[in-house]
C-alpha positions in Angstrom: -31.4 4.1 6.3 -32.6 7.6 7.1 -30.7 11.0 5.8 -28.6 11.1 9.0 -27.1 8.5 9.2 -26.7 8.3 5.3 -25.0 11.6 5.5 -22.7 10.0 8.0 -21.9 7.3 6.0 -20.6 9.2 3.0 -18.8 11.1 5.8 -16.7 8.2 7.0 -16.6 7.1 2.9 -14.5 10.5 2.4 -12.1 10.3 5.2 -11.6 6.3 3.8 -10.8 8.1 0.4 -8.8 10.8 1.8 -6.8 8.4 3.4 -6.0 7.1 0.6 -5.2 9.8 -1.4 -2.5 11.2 1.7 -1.1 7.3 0.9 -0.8 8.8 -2.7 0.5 12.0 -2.4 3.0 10.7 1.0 4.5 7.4 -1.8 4.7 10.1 -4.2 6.2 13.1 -3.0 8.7 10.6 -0.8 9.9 8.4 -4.6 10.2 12.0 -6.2 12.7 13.2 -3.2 14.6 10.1 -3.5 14.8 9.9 -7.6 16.0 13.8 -7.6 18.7 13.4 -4.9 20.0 10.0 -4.6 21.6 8.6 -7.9 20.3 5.6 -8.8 21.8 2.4 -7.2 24.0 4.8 -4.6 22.2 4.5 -0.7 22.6 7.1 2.5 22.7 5.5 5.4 20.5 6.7 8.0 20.9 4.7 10.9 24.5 2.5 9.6 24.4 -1.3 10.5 20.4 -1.5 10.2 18.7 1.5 8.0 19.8 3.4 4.6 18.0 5.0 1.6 19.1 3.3 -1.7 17.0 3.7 -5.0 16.6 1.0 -6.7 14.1 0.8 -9.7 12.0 -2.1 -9.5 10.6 -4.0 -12.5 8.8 -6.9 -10.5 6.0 -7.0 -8.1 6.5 -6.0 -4.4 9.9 -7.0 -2.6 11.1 -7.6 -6.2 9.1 -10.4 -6.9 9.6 -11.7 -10.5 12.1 -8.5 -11.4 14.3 -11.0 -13.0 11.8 -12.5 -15.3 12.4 -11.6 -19.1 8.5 -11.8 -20.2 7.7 -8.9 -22.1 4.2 -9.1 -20.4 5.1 -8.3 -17.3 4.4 -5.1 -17.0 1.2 -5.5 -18.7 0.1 -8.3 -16.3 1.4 -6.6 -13.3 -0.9 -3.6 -14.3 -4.1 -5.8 -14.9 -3.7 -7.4 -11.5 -3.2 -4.1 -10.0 -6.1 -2.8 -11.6 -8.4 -5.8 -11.2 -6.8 -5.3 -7.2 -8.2 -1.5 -6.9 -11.8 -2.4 -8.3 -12.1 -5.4 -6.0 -10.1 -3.4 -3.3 -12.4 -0.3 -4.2 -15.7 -2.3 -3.8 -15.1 -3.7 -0.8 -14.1 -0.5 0.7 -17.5 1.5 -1.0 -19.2 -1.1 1.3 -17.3 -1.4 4.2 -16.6 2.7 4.5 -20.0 3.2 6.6 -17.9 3.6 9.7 -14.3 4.0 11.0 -13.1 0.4 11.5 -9.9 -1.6 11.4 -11.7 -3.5 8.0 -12.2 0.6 6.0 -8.8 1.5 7.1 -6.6 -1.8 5.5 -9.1 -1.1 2.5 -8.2 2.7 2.1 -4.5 2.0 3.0 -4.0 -1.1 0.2 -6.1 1.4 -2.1 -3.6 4.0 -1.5 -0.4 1.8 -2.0 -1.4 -0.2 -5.2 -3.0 3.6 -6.6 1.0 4.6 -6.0 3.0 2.0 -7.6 0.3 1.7 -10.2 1.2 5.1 -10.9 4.9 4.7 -11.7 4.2 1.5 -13.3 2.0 3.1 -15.8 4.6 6.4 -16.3 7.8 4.2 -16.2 7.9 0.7 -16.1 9.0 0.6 -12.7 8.7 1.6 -9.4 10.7 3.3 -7.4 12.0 1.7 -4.1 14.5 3.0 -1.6 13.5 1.9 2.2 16.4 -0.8 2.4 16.4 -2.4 5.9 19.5 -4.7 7.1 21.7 -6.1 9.5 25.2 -8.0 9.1 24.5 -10.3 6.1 20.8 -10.6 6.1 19.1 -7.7 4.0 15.0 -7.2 3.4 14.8 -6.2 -0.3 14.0 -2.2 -0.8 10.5 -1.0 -0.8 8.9 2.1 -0.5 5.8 3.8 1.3 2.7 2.3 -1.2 4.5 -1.3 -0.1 4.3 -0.3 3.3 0.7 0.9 3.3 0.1 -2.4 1.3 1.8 -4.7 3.7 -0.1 -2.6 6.7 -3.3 -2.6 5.5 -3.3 -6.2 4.7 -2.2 -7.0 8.7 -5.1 -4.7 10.0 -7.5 -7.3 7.9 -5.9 -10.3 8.7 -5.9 -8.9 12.1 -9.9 -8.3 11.4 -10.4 -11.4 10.8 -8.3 -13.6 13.4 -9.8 -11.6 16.5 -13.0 -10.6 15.2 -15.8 -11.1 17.4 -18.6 -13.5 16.5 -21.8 -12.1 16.7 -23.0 -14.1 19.8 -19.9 -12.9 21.7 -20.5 -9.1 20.7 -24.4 -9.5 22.3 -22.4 -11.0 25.1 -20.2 -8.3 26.1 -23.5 -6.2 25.9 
């Protein structure tokens, strides 16, 4: 690899960072709104019949997964996995971030989600969640902008993988 196109791969490295630091600081900035002007457990409803904000406080995984579980590890083993999640997660995206692809950007958008409720699961115990989706009786359990950058990131690589060309079929097209 020559110094050029070194220089441009530590280029496309940052924006894969800063991407997921924007994650960060949007998950952030959006839970702290929410926590300082909706009381817990009460909603607004933005679009009634479908769409409100309600914060909730969530002590499980994502969606609520395991909330009601009594273990008093927990919260310790739901912040190993996330950690052992952003070193794997991390890795992969040191050595996929050489270009701008649909692989970097699920990496730097799952880094950015499990970096913001590791946050408040390290400060609190809980995350914050307060995107509550609906309609009639069937309701989507609350989640919140690092879920949604979790959730998207991991589509774009299952995406990656399902209609990624083979290598035969890319000298094909060529």
């Amino acid at each position: 690899m020559d110094a050029k196109s070194s220089k441009g791969s530590h280029a496309m490295r940052k924006y894969h960072f800063l991407m997921a630091v924007l994650v960060v600081v949007l998950d952030r900035v959006s839970k702290w709104l929410v926590a300082g002007k909706i009381t817990l457990h009460d909603s607004v409803a933005v679009l009634p019949g479908f769409f409100r904000l309600t914060h909730v406080q969530n002590s499980g995984a994502a969606f609520g997964l395991f909330a009601e579980s009594s273990s008093e590890w927990k919260v310790a083993v739901l912040v190993l996995f996330s950690i052992l999640a952003l070193a794997v997660v991390s890795a992969l995206l040191w050595k996929n971030s050489h270009s701008m692809t649909t692989t970097g950007v699920g990496l730097s958008l799952i880094l950015g989600g499990a970096v913001g409720n590791l946050w408040d699961r390290l400060l609190a115990g809980h995350v914050v969640d307060f995107l509550d989706f609906y309609l009639g009786s069937y309701h989507w359990p609350a989640f919140n902008i690092a879920d949604s950058a979790i959730v998207i990131g991991a589509l774009l690589l299952v995406a990656e993988i399902l209609f990624a060309k083979s290598p035969a079929e890319q000298n094909a097209v060529r």
